[in-house]
C-alpha positions as CSV (number, residue, x, y, z in Angstrom):
1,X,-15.1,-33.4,-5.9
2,X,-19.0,-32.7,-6.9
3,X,-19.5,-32.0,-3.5
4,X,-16.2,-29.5,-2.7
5,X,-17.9,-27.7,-6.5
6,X,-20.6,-27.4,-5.1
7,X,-19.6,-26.0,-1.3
8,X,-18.0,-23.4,-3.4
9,X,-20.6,-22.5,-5.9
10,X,-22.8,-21.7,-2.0
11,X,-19.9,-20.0,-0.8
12,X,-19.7,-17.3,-3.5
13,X,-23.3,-17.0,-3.7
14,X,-23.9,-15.9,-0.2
15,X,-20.9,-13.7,-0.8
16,X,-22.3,-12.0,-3.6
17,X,-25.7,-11.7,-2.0
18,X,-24.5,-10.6,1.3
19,X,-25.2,-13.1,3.6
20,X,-21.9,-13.5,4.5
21,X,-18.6,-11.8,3.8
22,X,-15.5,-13.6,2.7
23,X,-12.6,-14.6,5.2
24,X,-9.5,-12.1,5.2
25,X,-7.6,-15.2,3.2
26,X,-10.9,-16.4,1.1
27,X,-10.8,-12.2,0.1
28,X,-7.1,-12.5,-0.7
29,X,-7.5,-15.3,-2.8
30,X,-10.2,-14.1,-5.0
31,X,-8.9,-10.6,-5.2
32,X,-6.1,-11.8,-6.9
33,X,-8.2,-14.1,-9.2
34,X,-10.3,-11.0,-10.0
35,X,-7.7,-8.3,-9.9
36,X,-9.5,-6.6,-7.4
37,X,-8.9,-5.2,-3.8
38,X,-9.4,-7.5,-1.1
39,X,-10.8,-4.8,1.3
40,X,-13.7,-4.3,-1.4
41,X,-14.8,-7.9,-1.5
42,X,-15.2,-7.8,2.2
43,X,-17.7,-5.0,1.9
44,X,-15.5,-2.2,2.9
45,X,-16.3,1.0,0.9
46,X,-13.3,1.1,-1.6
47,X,-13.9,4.2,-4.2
48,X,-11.6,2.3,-6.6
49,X,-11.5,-1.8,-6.2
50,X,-8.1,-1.8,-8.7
51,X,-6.1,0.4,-6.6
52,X,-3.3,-2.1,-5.2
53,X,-3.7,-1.0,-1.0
54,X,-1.7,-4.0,-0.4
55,X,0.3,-2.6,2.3
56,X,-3.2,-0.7,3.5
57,X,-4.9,-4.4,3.7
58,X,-2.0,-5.2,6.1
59,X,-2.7,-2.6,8.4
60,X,-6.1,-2.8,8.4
61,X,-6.2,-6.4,8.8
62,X,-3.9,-5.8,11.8
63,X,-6.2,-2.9,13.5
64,X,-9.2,-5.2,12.8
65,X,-7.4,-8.0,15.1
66,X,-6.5,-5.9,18.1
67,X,-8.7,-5.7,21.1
68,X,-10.9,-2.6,21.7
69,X,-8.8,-1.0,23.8
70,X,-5.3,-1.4,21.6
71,X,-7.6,0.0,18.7
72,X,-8.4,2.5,20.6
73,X,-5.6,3.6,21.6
74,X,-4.0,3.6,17.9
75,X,-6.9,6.0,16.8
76,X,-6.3,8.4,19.7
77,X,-2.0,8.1,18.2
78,X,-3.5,8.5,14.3
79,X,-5.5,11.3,15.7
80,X,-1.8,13.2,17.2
81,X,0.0,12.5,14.1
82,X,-2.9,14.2,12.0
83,X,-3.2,17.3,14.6
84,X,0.8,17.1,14.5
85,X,0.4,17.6,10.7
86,X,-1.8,19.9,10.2
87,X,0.3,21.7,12.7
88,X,3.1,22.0,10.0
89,X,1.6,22.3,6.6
């Protein structure tokens, strides 16, 4: 148990100095603890960290685990539905 304490105690310190960044799960988990967003914990540059982008973690989390070409090819679709948009406002 002593040892498990103390794995964790390194853990979180190496997250808060930023030698490491949390796990997608790891984020989850202490987000919810904290009441804060997941995305922020894993360093991404969230202007609010209580805004609940639950269903924005999902999609990022899925971008982030697509190859380089799938993610490119969803930017190049985000970029036509913004054009397409802008088109109509």
């Amino acid at each position: 148990m002593g040892r498990r304490k103390s794995r964790n105690e390194s853990s979180i310190s190496q997250y808060i100095n930023g030698s490491h960044k949390p796990s997608e799960l790891t984020a989850k988990r202490l987000a919810k603890i904290l009441g804060v967003n997941p995305l922020w914990l894993m360093g991404y540059n969230i202007l609010d960290k209580s805004l609940d982008f639950s269903k924005d973690s999902e999609y990022i989390s899925k971008f982030l685990s697509l190859n380089s070409d799938h993610k490119y090819q969803v930017c190049g679709y985000i970029d036509r539905l913004l054009e397409e948009e802008s088109e109509n406002e």
